[in-house]
C-alpha positions in Angstrom: 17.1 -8.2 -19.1 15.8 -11.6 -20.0 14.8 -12.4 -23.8 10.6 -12.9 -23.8 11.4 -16.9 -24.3 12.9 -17.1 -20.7 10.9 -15.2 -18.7 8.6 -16.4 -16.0 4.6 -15.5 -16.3 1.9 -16.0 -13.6 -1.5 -16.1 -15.1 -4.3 -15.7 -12.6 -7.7 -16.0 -12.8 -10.6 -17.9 -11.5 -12.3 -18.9 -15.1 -10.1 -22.6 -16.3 -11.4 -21.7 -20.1 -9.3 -17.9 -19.4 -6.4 -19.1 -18.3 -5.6 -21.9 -21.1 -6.7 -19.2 -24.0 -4.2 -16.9 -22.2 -1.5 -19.4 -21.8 -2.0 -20.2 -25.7 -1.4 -16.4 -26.6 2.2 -16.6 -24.9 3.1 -19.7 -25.9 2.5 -18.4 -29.6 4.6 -15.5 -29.4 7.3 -17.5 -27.5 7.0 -18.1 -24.1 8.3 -21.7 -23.3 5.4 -23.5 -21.5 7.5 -24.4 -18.9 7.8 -21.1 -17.9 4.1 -20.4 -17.1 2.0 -21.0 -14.2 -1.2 -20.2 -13.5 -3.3 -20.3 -10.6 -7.7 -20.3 -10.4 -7.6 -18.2 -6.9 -5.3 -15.3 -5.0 -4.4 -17.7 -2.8 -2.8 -20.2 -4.9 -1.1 -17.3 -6.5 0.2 -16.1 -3.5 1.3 -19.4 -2.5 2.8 -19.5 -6.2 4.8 -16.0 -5.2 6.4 -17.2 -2.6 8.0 -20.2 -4.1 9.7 -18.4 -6.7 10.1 -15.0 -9.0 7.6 -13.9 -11.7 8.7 -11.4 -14.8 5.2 -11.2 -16.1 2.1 -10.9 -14.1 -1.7 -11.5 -15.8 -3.6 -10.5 -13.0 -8.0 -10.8 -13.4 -9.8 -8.0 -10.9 -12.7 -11.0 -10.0 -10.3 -14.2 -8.7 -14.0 -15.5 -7.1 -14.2 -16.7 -3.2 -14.6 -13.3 -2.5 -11.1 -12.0 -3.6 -10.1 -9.5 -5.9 -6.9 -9.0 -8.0 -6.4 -5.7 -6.6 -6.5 -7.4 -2.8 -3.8 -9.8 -4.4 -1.4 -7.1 -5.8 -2.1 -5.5 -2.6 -0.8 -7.9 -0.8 2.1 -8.7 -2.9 3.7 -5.4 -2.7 3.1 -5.4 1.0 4.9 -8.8 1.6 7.7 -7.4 -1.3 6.9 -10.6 -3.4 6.9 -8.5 -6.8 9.7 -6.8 -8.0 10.1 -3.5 -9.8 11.2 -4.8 -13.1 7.7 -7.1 -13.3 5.2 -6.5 -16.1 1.9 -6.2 -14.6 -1.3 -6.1 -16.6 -4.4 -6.4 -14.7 -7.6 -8.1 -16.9 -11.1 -6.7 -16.0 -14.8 -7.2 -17.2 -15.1 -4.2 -14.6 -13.6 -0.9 -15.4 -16.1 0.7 -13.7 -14.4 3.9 -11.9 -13.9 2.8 -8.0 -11.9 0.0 -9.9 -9.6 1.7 -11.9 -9.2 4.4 -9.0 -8.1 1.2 -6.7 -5.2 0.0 -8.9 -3.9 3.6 -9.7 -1.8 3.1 -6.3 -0.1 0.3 -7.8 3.3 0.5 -10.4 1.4 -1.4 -12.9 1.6 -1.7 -16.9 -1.3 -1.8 -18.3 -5.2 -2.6 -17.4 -6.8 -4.5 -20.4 -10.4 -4.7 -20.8 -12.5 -8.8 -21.1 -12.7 -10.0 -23.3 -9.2 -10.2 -23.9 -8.5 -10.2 -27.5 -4.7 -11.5 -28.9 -3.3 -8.5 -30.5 -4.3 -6.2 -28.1 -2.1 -8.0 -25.4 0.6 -8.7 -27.6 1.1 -5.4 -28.5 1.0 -4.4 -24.7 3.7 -6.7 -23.8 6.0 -5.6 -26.4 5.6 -2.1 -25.5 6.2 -2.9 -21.9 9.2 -5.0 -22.5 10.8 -2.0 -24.8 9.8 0.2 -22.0 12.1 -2.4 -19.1 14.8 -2.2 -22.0 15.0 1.6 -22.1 15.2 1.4 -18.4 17.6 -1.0 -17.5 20.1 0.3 -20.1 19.7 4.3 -18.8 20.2 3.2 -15.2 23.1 0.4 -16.2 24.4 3.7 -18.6 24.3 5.9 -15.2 26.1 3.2 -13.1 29.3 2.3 -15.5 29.6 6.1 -16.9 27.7 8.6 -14.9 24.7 10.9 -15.6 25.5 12.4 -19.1 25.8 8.7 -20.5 22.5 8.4 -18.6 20.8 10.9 -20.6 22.3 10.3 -23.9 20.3 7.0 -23.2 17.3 8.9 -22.5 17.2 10.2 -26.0 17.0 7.4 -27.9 13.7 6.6 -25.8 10.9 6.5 -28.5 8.0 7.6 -27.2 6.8 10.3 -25.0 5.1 7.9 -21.8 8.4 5.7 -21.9 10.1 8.5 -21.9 8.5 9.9 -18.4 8.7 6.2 -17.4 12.2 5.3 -17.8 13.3 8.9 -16.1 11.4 8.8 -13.4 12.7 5.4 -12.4 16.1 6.6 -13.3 15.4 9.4 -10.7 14.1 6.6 -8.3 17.3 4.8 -8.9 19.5 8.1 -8.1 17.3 8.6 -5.1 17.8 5.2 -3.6 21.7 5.0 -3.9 21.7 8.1 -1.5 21.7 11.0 -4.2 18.6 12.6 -2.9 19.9 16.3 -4.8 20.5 14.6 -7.8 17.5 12.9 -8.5 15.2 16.4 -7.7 17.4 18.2 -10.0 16.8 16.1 -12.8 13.2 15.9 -12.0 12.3 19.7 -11.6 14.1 20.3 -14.9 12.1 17.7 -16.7 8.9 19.0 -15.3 9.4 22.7 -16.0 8.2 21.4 -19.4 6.2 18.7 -19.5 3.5 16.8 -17.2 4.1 14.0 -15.3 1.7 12.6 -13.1 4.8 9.8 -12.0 7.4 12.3 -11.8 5.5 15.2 -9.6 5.0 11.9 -7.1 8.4 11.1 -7.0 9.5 14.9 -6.5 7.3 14.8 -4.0 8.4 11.7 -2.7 11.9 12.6 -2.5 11.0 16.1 -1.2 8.9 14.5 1.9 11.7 12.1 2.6 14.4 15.0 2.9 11.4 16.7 5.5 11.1 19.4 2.2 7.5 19.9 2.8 6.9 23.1 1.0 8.8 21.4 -2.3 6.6 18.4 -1.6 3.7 20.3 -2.9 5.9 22.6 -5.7 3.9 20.6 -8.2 1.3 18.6 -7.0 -1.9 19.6 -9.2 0.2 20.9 -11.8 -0.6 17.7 -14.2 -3.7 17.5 -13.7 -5.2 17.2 -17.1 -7.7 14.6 -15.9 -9.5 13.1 -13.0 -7.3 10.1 -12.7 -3.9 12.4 -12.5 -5.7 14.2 -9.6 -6.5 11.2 -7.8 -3.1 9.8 -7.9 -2.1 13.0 -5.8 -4.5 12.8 -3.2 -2.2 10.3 -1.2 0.4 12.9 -1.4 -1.3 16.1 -0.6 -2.6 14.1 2.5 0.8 13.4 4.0 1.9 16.7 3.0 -1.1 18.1 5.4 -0.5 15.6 7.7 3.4 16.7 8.4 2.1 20.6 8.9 -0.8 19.6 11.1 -3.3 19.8 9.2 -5.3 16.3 10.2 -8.8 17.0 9.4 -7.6 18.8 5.9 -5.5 15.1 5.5 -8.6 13.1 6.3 -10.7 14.9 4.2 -8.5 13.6 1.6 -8.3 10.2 2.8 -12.4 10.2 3.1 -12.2 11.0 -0.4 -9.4 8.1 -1.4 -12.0 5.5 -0.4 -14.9 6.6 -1.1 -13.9 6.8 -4.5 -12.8 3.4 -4.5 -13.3 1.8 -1.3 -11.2 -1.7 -2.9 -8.1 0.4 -1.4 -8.3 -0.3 2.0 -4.9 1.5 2.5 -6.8 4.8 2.7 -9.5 3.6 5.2 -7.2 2.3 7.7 -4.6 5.5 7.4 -8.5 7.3 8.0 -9.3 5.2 11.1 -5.7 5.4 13.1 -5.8 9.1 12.9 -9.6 8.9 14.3 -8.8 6.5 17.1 -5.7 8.9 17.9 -7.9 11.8 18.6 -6.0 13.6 15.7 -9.4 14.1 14.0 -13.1 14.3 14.5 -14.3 10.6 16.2 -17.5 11.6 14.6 -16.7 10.2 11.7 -15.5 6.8 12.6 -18.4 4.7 12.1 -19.0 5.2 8.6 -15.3 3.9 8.2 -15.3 1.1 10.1 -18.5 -0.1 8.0 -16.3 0.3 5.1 -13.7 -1.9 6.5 -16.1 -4.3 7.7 -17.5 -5.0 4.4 -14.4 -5.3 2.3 -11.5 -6.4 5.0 -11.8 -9.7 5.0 -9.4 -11.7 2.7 -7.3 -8.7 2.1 -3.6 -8.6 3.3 -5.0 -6.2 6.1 -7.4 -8.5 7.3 -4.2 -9.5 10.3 -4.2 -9.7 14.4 -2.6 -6.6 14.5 -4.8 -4.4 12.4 -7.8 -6.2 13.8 -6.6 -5.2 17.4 -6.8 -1.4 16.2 -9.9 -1.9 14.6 -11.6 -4.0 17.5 -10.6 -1.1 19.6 -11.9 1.5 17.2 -15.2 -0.2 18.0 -14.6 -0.4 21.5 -13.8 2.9 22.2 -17.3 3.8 20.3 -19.3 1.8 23.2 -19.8 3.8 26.3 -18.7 1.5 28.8 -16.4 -1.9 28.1 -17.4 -4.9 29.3 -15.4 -8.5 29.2 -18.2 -9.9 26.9 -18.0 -6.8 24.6 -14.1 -7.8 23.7 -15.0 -11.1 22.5 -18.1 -10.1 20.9 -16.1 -7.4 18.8 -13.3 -10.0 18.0 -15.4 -12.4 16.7 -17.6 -10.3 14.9 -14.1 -8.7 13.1 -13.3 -12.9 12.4 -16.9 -12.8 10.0 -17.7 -16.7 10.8 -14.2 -18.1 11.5 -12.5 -19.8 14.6 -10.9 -17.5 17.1 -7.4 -19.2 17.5 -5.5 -20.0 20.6 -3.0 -16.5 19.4 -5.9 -14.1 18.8 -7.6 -15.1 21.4 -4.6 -13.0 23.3 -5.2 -9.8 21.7 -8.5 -10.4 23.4 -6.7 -10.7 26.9 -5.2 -7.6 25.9 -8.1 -5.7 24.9 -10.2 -6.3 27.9 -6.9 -4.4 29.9 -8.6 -1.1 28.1 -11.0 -1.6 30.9 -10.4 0.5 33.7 -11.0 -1.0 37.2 -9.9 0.6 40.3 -10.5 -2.4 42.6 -8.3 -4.7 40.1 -5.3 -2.4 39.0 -3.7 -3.1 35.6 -0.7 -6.5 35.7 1.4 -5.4 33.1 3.9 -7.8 33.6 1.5 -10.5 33.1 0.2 -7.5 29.6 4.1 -8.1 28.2 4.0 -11.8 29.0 1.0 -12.4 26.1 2.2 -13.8 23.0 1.7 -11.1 20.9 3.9 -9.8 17.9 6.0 -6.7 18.0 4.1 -4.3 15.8 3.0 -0.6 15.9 -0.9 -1.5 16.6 0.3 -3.8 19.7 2.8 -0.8 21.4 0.2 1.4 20.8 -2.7 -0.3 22.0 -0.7 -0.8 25.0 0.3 2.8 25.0 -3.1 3.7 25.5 -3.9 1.0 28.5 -0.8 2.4 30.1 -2.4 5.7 29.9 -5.6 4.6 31.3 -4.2 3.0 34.5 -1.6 5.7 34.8 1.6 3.8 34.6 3.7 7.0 33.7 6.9 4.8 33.8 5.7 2.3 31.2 4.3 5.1 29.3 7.6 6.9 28.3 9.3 3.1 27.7 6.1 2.5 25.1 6.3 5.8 23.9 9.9 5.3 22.6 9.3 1.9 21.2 6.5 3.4 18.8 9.4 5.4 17.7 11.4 2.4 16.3 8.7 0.6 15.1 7.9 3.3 12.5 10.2 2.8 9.6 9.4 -0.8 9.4 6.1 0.4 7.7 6.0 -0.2 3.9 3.3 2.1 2.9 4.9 5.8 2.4 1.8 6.9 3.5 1.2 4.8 6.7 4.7 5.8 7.9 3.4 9.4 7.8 0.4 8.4 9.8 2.1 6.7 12.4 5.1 9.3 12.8 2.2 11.8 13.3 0.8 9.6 16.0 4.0 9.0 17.7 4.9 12.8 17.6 1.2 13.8 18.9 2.1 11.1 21.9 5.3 12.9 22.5 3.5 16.1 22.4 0.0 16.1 22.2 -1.4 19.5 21.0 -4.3 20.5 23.2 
């Protein structure tokens, strides 16, 4: 792991007077001022992301124009621009609950509360640099001499939440080299005795990935001591449900995610694909599309492809479609901007959800848009096909949903989307 001196920080925040005080903090306990860069907005620091690697993230929850730190790290993970050895610490004049509730599904380090004051941070950082250290040696200690080396490691771990840190990404380690067995068996025998929000997620993680979905709920609830602990879980009782069939018990859960903090827009879109699917009550879909509405735009979800589900969502609300209403949605889902020449085919493709017996549905001239190759597009198309009958390019969309699947990022989306890909294969009546 790099010494402090050499590492890269990205300080973002929209106040100028912020970022310079912050920059003076590191450069006093050794940062070289080379190394830092900060940006005023979550654009530029996005921008910043892409150009090169950041150890050390100082991330403000108001960036201004709209945008919110947690939209940022959002989007970051989503796009795979942070790494898991980074330091995160998130800096809020808001800790107000749906705040903190929207960055507990993110691997962070630390939220600090404004104003920030010097030897708080510093003694922050230093912890969570010790805490990298006692990682990086246990899993270096498991690669070069196995997993009693590993745990010898382990003990020399100083305190008790490093301690359930650095195993539970040892276990994450095990797990992602293809020991599956390995990494549950360490993890059930450190939580026989002691409580681990982190490591009952990763059991159940592991668990749901082996299709273990009775061990995916051995332990969920059994740490929670607190509020927080509970919400963490929700995401992973929901997916447990989801895989037995249990879709309005799942979106219950989900209904719950973002209401709690609606910043997580994760939760609310998981909520609306299982509405538009039929695999819950329609009902309930208006009050979710609002939310998404209001906080969508900006956000790494605020896309073509997720707007065609959503403009649909709306569409399928109406009771009859009309050209007008297609564009009318679209624009309305663009909040003040340009329609481009590209959206402007998702439109073309929308206004195929019509059904007109005197015109029957080209969908030669449907594959021929210039549309990406995404989930939402083969299943919007999925859904046209059914409409208009075309049983033969049914089956061929149904399979390509199929594949599309494990491209999904989210652990938690994936499950959605298998659900609705097994429900097309066999729809339950």
């Amino acid at each position: 792991m790099k010494s402090l001196e050499d590492m890269n920080l990205l300080i973002i925040d929209d106040s100028e007077i912020i970022r310079q005080s912050t920059r003076a903090i590191f450069m006093n306990i050794g940062l070289k001022p080379s190394n830092i860069v900060m940006a005023s907005s979550a654009s530029r620091a996005y921008l910043e992301c892409m150009k090169g690697k950041f150890d050390i993230f100082i991330v403000d929850f108001n960036l201004g124009e709209g945008s919110t730190g947690l939209q940022l790290l959002e989007k970051l993970y989503r796009t795979q621009l942070i790494t898991n050895d980074s330091i995160i610490l998130v800096v809020t004049a808001n800790n107000s609950s749906p705040v903190i509730h929207g960055f507990l599904g993110f691997d962070l380090s630390g939220i600090l509360v404004k104003p920030l004051k010097p030897e708080v941070l510093k003694k922050t950082l230093y912890a969570c640099i010790e805490e990298k250290v006692s990682i990086n040696q246990t899993i270096e200690a498991y690669e070069q001499q196995g997993l009693p080396h590993a745990l010898a490691s382990l003990k020399l771990v100083k305190t008790k939440k490093s301690y359930d840190l650095t195993i539970t990404k040892l276990c994450a380690h095990i797990w992602s080299i293809g020991q599956p067995n390995v990494a549950k068996k360490l993890l059930e025998g450190y939580l026989k005795s002691n409580q681990s929000t982190t490591a009952v997620k990763l059991y159940s993680e592991v668990s749901l990935d082996q299709g273990e979905i009775e061990d995916a709920g051995k332990y969920l609830h059994s740490s929670n001591n607190n509020a927080l602990a509970a919400f963490g879980q929700l995401d992973i009782e929901a997916r447990c449900l989801l895989l037995n069939k249990e879709y309005d018990k799942a979106a219950d859960l989900l209904e719950q995610l973002y209401e709690k903090s609606p910043y997580q827009l994760l939760y609310v879109y998981a909520y609306i694909l299982l509405l538009i699917n039929g695999l819950v009550d329609g009902s309930r879909l208006k009050k979710a599309l609002d939310t998404w509405l209001k906080w969508s735009k900006g956000s790494v979800w605020d896309t073509a492809d997720n707007k065609l589900c959503i403009a649909w969502a709306i569409l399928k609300t109406k009771d009859n479609i009309v050209h007008e209403d297609s564009k009318d949605v679209w624009q309305t889902l663009m909040k003040g901007r340009s329609v481009g020449k590209a959206e402007y085919e998702y439109v073309k493709l929308l206004d195929s959800l019509m059904i007109n017996d005197e015109k029957p549905l080209d969908y030669q001239a449907i594959e021929n848009l210039d549309l990406t190759s995404s989930f939402e597009v083969h299943l919007v198309k999925y859904y046209i096909s059914q409409q208009h009958n075309k049983s033969d390019w049914t089956r061929f969309l149904s399979r390509i949903l199929k594949l599309d699947i494990d491209k999904e990022v989210s652990p938690l989306l994936r499950t959605v989307k298998q659900v609705i890909t097994e429900h097309i294969a066999c729809p339950v009546n």
